[in-house]
C-alpha positions in Angstrom: -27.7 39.3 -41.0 -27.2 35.5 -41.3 -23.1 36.1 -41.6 -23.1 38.5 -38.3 -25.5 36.1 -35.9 -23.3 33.4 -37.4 -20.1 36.1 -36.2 -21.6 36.1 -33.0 -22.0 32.4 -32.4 -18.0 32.0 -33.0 -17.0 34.7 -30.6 -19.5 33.4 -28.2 -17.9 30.2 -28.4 -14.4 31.2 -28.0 -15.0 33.4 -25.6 -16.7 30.3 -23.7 -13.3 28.0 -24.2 -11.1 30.9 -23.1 -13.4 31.3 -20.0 -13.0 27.5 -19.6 -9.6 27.7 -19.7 -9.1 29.7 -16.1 -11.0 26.9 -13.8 -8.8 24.1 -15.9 -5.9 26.7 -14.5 -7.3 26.9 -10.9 -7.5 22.8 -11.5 -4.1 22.2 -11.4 -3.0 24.2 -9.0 -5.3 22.5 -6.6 -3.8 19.1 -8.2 -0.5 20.4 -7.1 -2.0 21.5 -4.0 -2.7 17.7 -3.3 0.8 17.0 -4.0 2.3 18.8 -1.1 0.0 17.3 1.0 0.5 13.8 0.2 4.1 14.7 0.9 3.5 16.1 4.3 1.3 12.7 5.2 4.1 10.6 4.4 6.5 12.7 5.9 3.7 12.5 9.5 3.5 8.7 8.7 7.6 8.6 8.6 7.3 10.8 11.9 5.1 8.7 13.8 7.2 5.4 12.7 10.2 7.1 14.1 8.9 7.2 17.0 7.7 3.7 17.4 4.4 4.6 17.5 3.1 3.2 14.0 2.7 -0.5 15.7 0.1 0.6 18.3 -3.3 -0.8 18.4 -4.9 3.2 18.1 -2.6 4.0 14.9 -3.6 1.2 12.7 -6.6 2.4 11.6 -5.0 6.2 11.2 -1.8 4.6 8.8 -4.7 2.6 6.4 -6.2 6.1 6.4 -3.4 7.7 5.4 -2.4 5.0 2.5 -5.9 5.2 1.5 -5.7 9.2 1.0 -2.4 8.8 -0.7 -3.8 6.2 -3.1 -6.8 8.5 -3.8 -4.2 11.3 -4.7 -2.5 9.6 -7.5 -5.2 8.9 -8.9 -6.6 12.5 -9.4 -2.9 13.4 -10.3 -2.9 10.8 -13.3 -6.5 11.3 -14.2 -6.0 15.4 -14.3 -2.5 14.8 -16.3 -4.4 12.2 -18.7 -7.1 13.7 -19.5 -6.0 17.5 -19.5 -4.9 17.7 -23.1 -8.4 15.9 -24.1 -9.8 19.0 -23.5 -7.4 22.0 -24.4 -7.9 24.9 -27.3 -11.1 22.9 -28.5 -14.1 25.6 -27.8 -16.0 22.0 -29.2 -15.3 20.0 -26.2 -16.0 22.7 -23.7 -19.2 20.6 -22.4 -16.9 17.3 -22.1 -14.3 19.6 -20.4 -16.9 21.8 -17.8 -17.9 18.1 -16.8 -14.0 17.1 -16.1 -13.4 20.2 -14.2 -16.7 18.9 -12.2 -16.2 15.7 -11.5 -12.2 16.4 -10.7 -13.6 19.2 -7.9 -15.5 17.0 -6.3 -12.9 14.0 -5.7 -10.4 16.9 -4.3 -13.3 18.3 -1.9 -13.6 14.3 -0.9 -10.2 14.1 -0.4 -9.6 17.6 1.3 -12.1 16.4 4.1 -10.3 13.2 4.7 -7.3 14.9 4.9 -9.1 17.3 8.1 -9.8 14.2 9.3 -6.2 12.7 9.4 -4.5 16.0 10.7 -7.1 16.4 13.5 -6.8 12.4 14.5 -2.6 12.9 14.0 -2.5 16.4 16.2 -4.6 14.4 19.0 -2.1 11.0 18.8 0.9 12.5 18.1 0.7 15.9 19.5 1.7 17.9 16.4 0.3 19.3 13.4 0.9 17.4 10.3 2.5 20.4 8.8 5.2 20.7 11.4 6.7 17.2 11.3 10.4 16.8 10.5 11.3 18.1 7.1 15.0 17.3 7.8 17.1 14.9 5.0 16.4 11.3 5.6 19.1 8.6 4.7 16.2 6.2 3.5 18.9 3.1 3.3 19.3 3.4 7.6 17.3 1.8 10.0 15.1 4.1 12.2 17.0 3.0 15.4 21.1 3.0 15.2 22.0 -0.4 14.6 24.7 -1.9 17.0 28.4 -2.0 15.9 28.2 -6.1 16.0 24.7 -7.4 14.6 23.0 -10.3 17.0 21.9 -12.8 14.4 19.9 -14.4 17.0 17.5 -11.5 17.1 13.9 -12.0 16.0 12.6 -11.1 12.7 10.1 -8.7 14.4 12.9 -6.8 15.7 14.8 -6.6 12.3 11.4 -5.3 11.3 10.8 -3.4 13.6 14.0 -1.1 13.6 13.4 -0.9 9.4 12.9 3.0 8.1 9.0 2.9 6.7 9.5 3.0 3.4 12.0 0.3 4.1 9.3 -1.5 6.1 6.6 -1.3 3.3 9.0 -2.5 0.5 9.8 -5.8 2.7 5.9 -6.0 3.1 6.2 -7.4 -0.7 7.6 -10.5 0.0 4.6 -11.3 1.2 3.3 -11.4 -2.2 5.2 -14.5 -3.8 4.7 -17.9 -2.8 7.2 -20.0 -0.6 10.5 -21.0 -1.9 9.5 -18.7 -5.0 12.7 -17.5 -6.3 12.1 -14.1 -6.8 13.9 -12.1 -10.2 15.5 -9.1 -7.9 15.0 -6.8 -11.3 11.5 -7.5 -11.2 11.4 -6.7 -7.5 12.8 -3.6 -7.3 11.0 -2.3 -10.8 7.6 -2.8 -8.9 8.5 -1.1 -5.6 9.4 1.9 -8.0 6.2 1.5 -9.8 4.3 1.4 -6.8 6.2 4.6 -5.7 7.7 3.2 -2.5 11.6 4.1 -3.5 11.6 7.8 -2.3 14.3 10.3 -4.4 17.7 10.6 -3.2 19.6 13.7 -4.9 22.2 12.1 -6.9 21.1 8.4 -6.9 18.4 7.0 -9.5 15.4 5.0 -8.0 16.7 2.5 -9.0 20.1 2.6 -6.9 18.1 3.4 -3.7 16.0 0.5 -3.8 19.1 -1.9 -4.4 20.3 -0.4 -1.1 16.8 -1.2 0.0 17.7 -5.0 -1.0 21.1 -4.9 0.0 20.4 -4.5 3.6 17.6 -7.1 3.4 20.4 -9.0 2.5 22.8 -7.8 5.0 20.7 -8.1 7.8 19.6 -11.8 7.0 15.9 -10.3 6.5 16.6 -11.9 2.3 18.2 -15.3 0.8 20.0 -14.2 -2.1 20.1 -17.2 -4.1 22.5 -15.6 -7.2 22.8 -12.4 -8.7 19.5 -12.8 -10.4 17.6 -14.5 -7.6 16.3 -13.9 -4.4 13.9 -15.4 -1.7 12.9 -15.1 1.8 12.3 -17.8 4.3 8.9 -18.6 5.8 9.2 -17.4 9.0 9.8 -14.2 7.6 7.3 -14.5 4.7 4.5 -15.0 7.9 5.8 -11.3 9.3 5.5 -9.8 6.0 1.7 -11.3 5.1 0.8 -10.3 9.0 1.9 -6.9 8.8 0.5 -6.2 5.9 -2.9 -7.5 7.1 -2.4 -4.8 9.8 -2.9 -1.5 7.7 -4.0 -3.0 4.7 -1.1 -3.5 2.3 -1.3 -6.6 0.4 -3.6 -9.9 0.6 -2.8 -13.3 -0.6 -5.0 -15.1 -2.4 -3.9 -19.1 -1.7 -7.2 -21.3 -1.8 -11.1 -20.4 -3.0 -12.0 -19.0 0.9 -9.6 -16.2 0.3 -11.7 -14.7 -2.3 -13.5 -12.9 0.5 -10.8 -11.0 2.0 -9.3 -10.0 -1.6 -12.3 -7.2 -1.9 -11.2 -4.5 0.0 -7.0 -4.7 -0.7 -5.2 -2.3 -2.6 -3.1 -5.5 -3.7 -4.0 -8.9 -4.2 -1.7 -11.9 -5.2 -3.2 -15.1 -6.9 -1.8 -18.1 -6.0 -4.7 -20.0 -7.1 -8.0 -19.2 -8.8 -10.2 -20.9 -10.8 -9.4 -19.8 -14.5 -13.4 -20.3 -15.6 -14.0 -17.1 -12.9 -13.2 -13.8 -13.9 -11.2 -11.9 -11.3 -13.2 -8.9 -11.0 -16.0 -10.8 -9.0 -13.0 -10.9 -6.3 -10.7 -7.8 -6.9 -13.1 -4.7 -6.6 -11.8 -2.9 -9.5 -12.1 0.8 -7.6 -9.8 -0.3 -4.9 -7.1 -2.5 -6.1 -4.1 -1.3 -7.4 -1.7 -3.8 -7.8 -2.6 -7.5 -9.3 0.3 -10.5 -9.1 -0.6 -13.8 -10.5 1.4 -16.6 -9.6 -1.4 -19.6 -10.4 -1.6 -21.7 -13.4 -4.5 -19.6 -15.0 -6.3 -16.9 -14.6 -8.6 -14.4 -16.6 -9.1 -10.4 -16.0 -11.2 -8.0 -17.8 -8.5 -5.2 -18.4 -11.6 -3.0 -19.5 -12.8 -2.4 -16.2 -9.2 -2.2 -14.0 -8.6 1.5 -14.7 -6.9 2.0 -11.2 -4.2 -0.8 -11.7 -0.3 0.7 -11.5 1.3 -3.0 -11.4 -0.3 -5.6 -13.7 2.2 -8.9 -13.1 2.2 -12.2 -14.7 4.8 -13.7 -12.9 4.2 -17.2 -13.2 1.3 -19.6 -15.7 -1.0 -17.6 -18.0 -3.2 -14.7 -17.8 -5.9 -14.5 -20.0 -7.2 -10.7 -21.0 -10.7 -10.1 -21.9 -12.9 -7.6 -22.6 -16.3 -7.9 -22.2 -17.2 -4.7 -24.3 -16.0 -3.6 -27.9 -13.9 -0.5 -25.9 -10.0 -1.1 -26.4 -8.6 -2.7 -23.4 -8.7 -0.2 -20.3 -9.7 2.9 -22.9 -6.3 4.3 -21.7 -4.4 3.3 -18.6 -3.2 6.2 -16.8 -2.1 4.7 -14.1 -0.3 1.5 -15.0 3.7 1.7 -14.6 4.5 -1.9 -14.2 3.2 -4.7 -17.1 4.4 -8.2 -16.8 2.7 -10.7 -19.4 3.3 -14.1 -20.2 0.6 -15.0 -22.5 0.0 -15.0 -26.6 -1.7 -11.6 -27.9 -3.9 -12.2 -30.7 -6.2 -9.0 -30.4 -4.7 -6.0 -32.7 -5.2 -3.6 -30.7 -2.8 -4.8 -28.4 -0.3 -2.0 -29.5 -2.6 0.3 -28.9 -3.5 -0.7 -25.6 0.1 -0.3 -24.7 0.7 3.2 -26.4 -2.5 4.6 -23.9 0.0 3.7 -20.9 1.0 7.6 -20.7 3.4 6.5 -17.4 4.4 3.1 -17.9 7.5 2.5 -17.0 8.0 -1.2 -17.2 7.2 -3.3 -20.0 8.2 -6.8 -19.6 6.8 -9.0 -22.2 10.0 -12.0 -22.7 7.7 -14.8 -22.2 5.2 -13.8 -24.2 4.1 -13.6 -27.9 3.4 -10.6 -29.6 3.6 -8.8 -32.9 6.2 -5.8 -33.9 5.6 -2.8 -31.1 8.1 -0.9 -31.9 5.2 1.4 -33.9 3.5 2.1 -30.3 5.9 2.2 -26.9 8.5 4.2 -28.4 5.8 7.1 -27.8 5.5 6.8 -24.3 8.1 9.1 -22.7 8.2 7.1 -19.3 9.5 4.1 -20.3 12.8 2.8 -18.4 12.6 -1.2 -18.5 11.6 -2.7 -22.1 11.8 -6.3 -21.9 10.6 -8.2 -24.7 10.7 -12.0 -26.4 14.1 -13.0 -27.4 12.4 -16.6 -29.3 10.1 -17.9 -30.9 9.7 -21.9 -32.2 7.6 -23.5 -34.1 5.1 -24.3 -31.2 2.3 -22.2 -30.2 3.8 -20.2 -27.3 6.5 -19.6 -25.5 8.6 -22.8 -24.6 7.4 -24.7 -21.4 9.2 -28.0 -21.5 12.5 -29.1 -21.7 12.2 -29.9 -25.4 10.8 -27.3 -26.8 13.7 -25.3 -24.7 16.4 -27.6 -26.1 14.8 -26.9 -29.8 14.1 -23.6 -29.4 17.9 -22.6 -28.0 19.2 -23.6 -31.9 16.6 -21.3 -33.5 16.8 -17.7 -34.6 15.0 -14.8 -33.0 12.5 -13.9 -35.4 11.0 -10.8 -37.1 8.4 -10.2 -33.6 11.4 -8.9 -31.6 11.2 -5.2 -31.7 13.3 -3.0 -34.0 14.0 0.4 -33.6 13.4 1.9 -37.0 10.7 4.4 -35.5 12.0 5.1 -32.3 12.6 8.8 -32.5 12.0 10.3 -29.0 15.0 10.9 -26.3 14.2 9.7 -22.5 15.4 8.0 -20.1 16.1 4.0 -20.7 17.6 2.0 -18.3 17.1 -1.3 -19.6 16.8 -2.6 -23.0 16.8 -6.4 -24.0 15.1 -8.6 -26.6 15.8 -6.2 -29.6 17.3 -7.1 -32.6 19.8 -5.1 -34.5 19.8 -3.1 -37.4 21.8 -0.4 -39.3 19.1 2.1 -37.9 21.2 1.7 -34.0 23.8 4.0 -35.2 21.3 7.4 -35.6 19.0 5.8 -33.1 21.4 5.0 -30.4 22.7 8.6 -28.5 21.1 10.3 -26.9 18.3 8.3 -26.5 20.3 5.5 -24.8 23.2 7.0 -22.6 21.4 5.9 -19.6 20.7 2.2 -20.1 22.1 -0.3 -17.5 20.9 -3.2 -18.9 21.7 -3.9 -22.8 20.6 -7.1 -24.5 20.3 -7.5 -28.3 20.2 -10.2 -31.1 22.4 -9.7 -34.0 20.6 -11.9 -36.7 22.8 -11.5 -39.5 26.1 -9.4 -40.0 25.3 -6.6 -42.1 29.1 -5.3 -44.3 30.0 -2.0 -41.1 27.9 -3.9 -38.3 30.4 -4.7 -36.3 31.7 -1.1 -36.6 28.6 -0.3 -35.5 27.7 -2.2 -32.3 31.4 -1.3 -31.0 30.2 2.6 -32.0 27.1 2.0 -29.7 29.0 0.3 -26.5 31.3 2.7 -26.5 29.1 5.7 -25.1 27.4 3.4 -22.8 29.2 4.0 -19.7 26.6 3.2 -16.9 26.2 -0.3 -18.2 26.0 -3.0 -15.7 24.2 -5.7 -17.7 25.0 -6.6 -21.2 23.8 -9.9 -23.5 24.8 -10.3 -27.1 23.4 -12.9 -28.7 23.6 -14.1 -32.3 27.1 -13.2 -34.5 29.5 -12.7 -31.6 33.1 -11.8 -32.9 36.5 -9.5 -32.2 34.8 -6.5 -32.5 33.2 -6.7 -29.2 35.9 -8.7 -27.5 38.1 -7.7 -25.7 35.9 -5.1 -23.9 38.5 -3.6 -22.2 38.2 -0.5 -24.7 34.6 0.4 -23.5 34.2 2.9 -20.7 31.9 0.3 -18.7 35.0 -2.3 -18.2 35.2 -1.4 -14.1 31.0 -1.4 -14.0 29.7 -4.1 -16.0 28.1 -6.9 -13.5 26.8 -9.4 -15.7 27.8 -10.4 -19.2 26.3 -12.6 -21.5 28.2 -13.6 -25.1 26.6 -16.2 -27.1 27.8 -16.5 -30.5 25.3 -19.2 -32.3 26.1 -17.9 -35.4 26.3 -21.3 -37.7 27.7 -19.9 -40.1 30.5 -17.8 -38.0 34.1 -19.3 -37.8 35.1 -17.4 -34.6 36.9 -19.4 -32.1 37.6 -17.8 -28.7 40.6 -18.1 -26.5 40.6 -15.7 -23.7 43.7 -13.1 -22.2 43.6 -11.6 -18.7 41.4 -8.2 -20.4 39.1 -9.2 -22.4 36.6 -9.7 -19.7 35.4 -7.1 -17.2 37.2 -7.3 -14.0 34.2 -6.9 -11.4 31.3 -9.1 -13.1 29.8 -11.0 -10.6 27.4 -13.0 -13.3 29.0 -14.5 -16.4 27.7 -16.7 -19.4 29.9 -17.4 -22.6 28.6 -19.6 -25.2 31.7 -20.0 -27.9 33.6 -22.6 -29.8 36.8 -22.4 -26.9 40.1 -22.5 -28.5 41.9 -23.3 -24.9 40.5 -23.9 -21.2 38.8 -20.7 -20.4 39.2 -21.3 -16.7 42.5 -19.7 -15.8 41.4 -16.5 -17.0 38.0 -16.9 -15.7 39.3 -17.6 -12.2 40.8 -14.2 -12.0 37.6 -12.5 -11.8 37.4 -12.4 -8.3 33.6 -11.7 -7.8 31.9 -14.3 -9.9 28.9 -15.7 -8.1 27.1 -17.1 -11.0 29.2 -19.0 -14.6 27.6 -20.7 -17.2 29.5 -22.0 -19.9 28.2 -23.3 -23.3 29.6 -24.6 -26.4 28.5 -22.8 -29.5 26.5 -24.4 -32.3 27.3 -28.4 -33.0 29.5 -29.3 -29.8 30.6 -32.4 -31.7 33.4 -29.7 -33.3 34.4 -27.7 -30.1 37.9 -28.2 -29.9 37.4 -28.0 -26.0 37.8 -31.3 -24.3 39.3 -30.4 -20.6 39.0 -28.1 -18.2 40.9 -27.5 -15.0 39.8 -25.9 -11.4 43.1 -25.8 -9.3 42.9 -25.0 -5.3 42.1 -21.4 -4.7 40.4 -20.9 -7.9 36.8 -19.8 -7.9 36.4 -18.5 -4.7 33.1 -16.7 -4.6 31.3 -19.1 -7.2 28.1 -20.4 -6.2 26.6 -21.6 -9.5 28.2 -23.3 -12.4 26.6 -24.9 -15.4 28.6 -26.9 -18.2 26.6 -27.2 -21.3 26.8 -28.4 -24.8 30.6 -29.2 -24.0 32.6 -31.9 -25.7 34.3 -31.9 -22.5 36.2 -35.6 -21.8 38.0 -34.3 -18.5 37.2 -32.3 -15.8 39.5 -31.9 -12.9 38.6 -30.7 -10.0 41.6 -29.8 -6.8 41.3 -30.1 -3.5 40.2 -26.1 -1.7 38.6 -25.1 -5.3 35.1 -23.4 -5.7 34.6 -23.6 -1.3 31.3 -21.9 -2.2 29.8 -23.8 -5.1 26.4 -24.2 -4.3 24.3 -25.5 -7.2 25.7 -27.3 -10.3 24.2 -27.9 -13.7 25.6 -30.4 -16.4 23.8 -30.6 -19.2 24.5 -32.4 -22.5 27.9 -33.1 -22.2 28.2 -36.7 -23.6 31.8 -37.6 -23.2 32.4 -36.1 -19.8 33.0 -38.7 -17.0 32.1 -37.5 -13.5 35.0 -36.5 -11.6 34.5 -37.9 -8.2 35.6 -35.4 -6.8 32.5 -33.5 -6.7 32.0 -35.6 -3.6 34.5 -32.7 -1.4 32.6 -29.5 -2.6 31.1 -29.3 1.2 28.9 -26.2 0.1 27.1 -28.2 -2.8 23.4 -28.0 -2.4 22.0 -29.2 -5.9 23.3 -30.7 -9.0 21.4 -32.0 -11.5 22.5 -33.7 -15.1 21.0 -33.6 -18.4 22.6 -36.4 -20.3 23.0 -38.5 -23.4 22.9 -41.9 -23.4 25.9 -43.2 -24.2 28.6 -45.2 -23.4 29.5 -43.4 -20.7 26.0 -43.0 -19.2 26.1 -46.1 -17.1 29.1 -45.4 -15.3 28.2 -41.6 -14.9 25.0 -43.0 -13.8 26.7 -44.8 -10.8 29.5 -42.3 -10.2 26.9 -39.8 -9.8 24.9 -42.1 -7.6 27.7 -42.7 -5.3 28.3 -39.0 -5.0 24.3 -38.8 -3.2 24.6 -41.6 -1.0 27.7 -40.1 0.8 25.9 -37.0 0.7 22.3 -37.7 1.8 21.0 -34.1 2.1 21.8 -33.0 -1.5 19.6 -32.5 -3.7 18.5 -33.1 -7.6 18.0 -34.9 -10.1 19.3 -37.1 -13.8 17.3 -36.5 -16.9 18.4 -38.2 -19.8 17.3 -36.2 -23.1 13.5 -35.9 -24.0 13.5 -38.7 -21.3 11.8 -38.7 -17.3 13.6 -36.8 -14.9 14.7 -39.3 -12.4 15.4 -38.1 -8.7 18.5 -39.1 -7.2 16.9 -40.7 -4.3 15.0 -43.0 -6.8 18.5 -44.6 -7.7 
C-alpha cells in the first residue's frame, strides 16, 4: 500500500513538471513576441526621425517612452533566457518555476499596456500605425537627409546633428559621457555602443565594422578629433550638444560636482566625474533604472550586489571599489552585463565566479587591473568577443601609476596572472584577444576557436624547443587580423610577415622583443612589414637605420620606436628622415635609443603632430625640429648627462620661436618641468 501511494506521489509529480512545462512554452513565445515589437518601435522611432519630427517639443516625452519600453524588454529577454534552464526537467523546482512563469507574466502584461499606449500616442502624432512604418533596408552609415556634393564646414554642429540617422544620433549622444579633452580609446568606444545595442546588423558586415563607419563619418564630417589611430575626442562645443540632447529624451547624465547627484536618479546612464569615494553610489544611481555606469573620478565605490540591470560597467579612469554588502556573490548572476571595464586589485575569490555568471558578456577589459588566473571561468561564457587582460605586474601593489614604476615595470616579465588557455575548450566567436601568455596548449587550442580575432596580443615568456613553429602555425590561419602585439622572445619566425594571409589587413603592429637572453638583431627589407599599417611600434636591437623601409609605408599615422633590453649595446646610433619621407605621420616616439644623430630634411614628416623622446642619453637635439610647422607637443624624458645642458637649451630655443607649442622636460625619477618654466 505504502509502495503504490508512494507510485502515485511520483507520477503526480511528473505529471505536474510536464504540465509546467507548456506555460514555460507559451512564455517564450510571448518573449519572442516582445521582440518583434521592440523592433517595430525602433523601426516607428527611425520613422518619425526621418521625418524630422523627433526634435519637436510634443515627441519628447513619446521617444523617452519608447527607450523606456525598449529598456524594459531586454530585460525580460535576459531574465527569461537566464533563468529558463534554472527551472527545466526538475519536477523539484516546479514551485520556484510556477513563481517565474508569474512574475515574468506580469512584467509582459506591464509592458504590453505601455506599448497600447505608445502606438495610440504614435497613430495620433504621426498618422500611422506603428506596425505599418517603413520596413525597407536602411544604410545605417547615411545621414537621414542627402548630404551635399561639397560639405560647408561652416555649418553648425546642430545641423551636422540634425541630418545624423537615429541610431547614428544616439551613438554620438556618448560623447557626452567623457570629460573634456578626455582622449577617448576608439576600441573602447565602439565595444560599448555594441554592448548597449545601438550598432544595428548589417547583412555581411560584423557590428563591429558598422559602428567604425559610425565613427568614420564622425570623423569625416568634423563632428570627432581623431587624435591617432587609438585615440579620439570631441571639442566642447560639440560635447555641450551631445549632454543637451541627451537631457532631452533621457539618454545619459553627467555627474560633474555633488549637486548633480540629484539629477543621476532617474537616468538610464550616469557618468562620474566626481563623487565622494566614502558614498556608495547606489544612494545616487537607482539601481532599477540605470543601465550603464562610467566612472571617470579618482574613486568611487558600488555595491555590484544590488546593480542587476547594468549592461556597461566602465572604469575608465581612477579606481572603483566593489562591495557587497551581503554574503551573496557579487550581482548573484549578471544577465545583463555585456561591457566590464575594471581598473582595480580583486582580492575576493569569488571574483571568477562572478565573471563566469555574465551569461552575455561580451567585453572583458581588465589590463589595468590585478587579478588571479581566469582562464578556469570566462572561457565558459559563449558571448565573449573582446578579452582584455593585464600584460604586467611589478613589485608594487597595483598597477603602475607613475613614471617609475612604469619605467621599472617595462623591464619586467609578465607573470603567471596573465591568462592561459589550457582549459579553454569551447568554439565562438573572438574578435580580440590580448594579454595572454603562450603555451604549447595554442596549437590544439587555436582553430577553430580563433579564426575570427582582429585583435591578437600575446606574451611569449620563454621559448619552449617547436614554439616558434608554433606561433607562425597560429598567424597563419588568422586572416581577419587587423591588430597584432608580440611581446617577449621576438625572432625570424615571425618576421618577415609577408607569408601570413593578413599582410594587406593588418593596421597596427606591435613587436617588442625584451627577451634578455635573445641575440636577435633586426635589420629591415621592403616585406617584412605590412604594407597598409597605419600604427606601428618595434622595440629591437636595430642592425641598420630602420627608417628607409619604414617610410615606405605610406599610411603610418602613429611610430614608436624602442631599443630592446640594455640600449647601452644597440648598435643603432643614427637615423635619417629625408624630404618626402613620413608623410602621413603624426606621432613619433624615440625611446631607449643610443641614438647620437638624428637628421631631420627640410619637407619631412609635414604632419608630425606630437613627439616623444624618451631616454635617449647621447642624442643632441637637431634644431631642426624648429620647421615641423604641424608640431603641437613634444615632450623629453632625459638623462642627465653631458649632453643634457645643451639639449636643455636647444630644446628651449626651439619653444621660444614657437610660443604656442606645448610640453614639457622630465629628467628621470626627477620633476617634470614645463617648457614655459625655462
Amino acid at each position: 500500500m505504502a509502495e503504490a501511494i508512494a507510485l502515485h506521489v511520483v507520477r503526480a509529480g511528473i505529471r505536474a513538471g510536464v504540465n509546467a512545462l507548456a506555460p514555460m512554452g507559451k512564455l517564450g513565445e510571448d518573449v519572442e513576441r516582445l521582440r518583434s515589437e521592440r523592433d517595430l518601435i525602433w523601426k516607428a522611432i527611425r520613422d518619425a526621425d526621418e521625418n524630422h519630427v523627433i526634435d519637436q517639443r510634443q515627441m519628447m516625452r513619446w521617444v523617452k517612452d519608447c527607450m523606456d519600453v525598449m529598456y524594459q524588454i531586454n530585460d525580460v529577454v535576459d531574465d527569461f533566457h537566464f533563468e529558463r534552464p534554472k527551472y527545466s526537467g526538475d519536477a523539484t523546482e516546479l514551485p520556484k518555476r510556477l513563481r517565474f512563469i508569474d512574475e515574468m507574466k506580469i512584467r509582459i502584461e506591464e509592458i504590453n499596456e505601455r506599448i497600447q499606449s505608445i502606438r495610440r500616442i504614435g497613430q495620433e502624432t504621426l498618422g500611422e500605425n506603428i506596425e505599418e512604418s517603413n520596413t525597407q533596408p536602411r544604410d545605417f552609415s547615411r545621414p537621414n537627409a542627402p548630404a551635399p556634393s561639397v560639405y560647408d564646414r561652416h555649418d553648425s554642429g546642430s545641423e551636422r546633428y540634425y541630418n545624423l540617422s537615429f541610431e547614428m544620433k544616439l551613438c554620438f549622444l556618448y560623447f557626452g559621457a567623457f570629460p573634456e579633452d578626455f582622449e577617448i580609446e576608439t576600441r573602447a568606444l565602439l565595444r560599448i555602443w555594441i554592448a548597449e545595442q545601438l550598432i544595428p546588423p548589417v547583412d555581411g558586415r560584423t557590428l563591429e565594422e558598422t559602428a567604425e563607419s559610425f565613427l568614420k563619418y564622425f570623423v569625416e564630417r568634423d563632428m570627432v578629433i581623431v587624435n591617432s589611430i587609438k585615440y579620439c575626442r570631441i571639442n566642447d562645443t560639440l560635447k555641450s550638444l551631445a549632454i543637451q540632447k541627451s537631457k532631452e529624451i533621457n539618454f545619459l547624465v553627467v555627474c560633474s560636482k555633488p549637486d548633480d547627484w540629484d539629477r543621476c536618479k532617474m537616468a538610464p546612464r550616469v557618468a562620474v566625474h566626481h563623487s565622494d569615494g566614502n558614498v556608495p553610489m547606489d544612494n545616487y544611481a537607482s539601481p532599477n533604472i540605470v543601465r550603464s555606469l562610467l566612472f571617470f573620478s579618482k574613486s568611487s565605490k558600488i555595491d555590484c550586489s544590488i546593480y542587476r540591470k547594468l549592461r556597461v560597467l566602465a572604469n575608465m579612469r581612477g579606481e572603483v571599489e566593489l562591495q557587497r554588502r551581503t554574503e551573496s556573490p557579487y550581482m548573484r548572476g549578471s544577465p545583463h552585463l555585456r561591457y566590464l571595464q575594471l581598473n582595480t586589485v580583486f582580492k575576493e575569490k569569488d571574483f571568477g565566479k562572478w565573471v563566469s555568471g555574465m551569461l552575455n558578456l561580451e567585453t572583458l577589459d581588465l589590463r589595468l587591473s590585478m587579478h588571479d588566473d581566469l582562464s578556469n571561468w570566462i572561457w565558459n561564457i559563449d558571448t565573449l568577443r573582446h578579452v582584455l587582460l593585464s600584460e604586467y605586474y611589478g613589485e608594487t601593489e597595483g598597477p603602475p601609476t607613475t613614471f617609475r614604476d612604469m619605467f621599472y615595470c617595462s623591464q619586467l616579465r609578465p607573470k603567471s596572472q596573465s591568462a592561459n588557455l589550457e582549459s579553454h575548450r569551447r568554439s565562438f566567436n573572438l574578435q580580440t584577444i590580448t594579454g595572454v601568455s603562450w603555451n604549447n596548449s595554442w596549437e590544439k587550442l587555436g582553430p577553430p576557436n580563433m579564426l575570427e580575432v582582429r585583435e591578437l596580443g600575446i606574451s611569449i615568456d620563454r621559448i619552449p624547443e617547436g614554439v616558434d613553429a608554433t606561433i607562425a602555425s597560429l598567424l597563419d590561419k588568422l586572416k581577419h587580423l587587423e591588430y597584432l602585439k608580440i611581446q617577449g622572445a621576438v625572432n625570424s619566425q615571425i618576421i618577415p610577415m609577408d607569408k601570413f594571409p593578413f599582410y594587406e589587413n593588418l593596421k597596427s603592429l606591435d613587436l617588442i622583443n625584451d627577451d634578455y637572453n635573445s641575440d636577435y638583431t633586426l635589420v629591415l627589407d621592403d616585406v617584412m612589414l605590412p604594407p597598409n599599417l597605419t600604427e606601428l611600434e618595434l622595440g629591437f636591437e636595430f642592425g641598420s637605420d630602420p627608417m628607409p623601409v619604414l617610410a615606405k609605408l605610406r599610411r603610418l599615422n602613429t611610430l614608436r620606436i624602442r631599443g630592446a633590453r640594455d640600449f647601452r649595446n644597440n648598435p643603432l646610433t643614427s637615423i635619417r628622415c629625408s624630404a618626402g619621407w613620413f608623410k602621413e605621420l603624426e606621432e613619433l616616439v624615440l625611446e631607449s635609443l643610443r641614438l647620437k644623430e638624428w637628421e631631420i630634411q627640410k619637407d619631412a614628416m609635414p604632419k608630425l603632430k606630437r613627439l616623444n623622446i624618451r631616454l635617449c642619453p647621447l642624442l643632441i637635439i637637431p634644431p631642426e625640429l624648429i620647421h615641423l610647422d604641424s608640431l603641437e607637443y613634444m615632450t623629453c624624458i632625459v638623462i642627465k648627462t653631458s649632453l643634457y645642458f645643451a639639449n636643455r637649451d636647444a630644446v628651449r630655443n626651439i619653444f621660444e620661436q614657437r610660443p604656442h607649442l606645448q610640453g614639457g622636460l622630465r629628467e628621470v625619477f626627477g620633476d617634470f618641468i614645463p617648457f614655459d618654466s625655462f
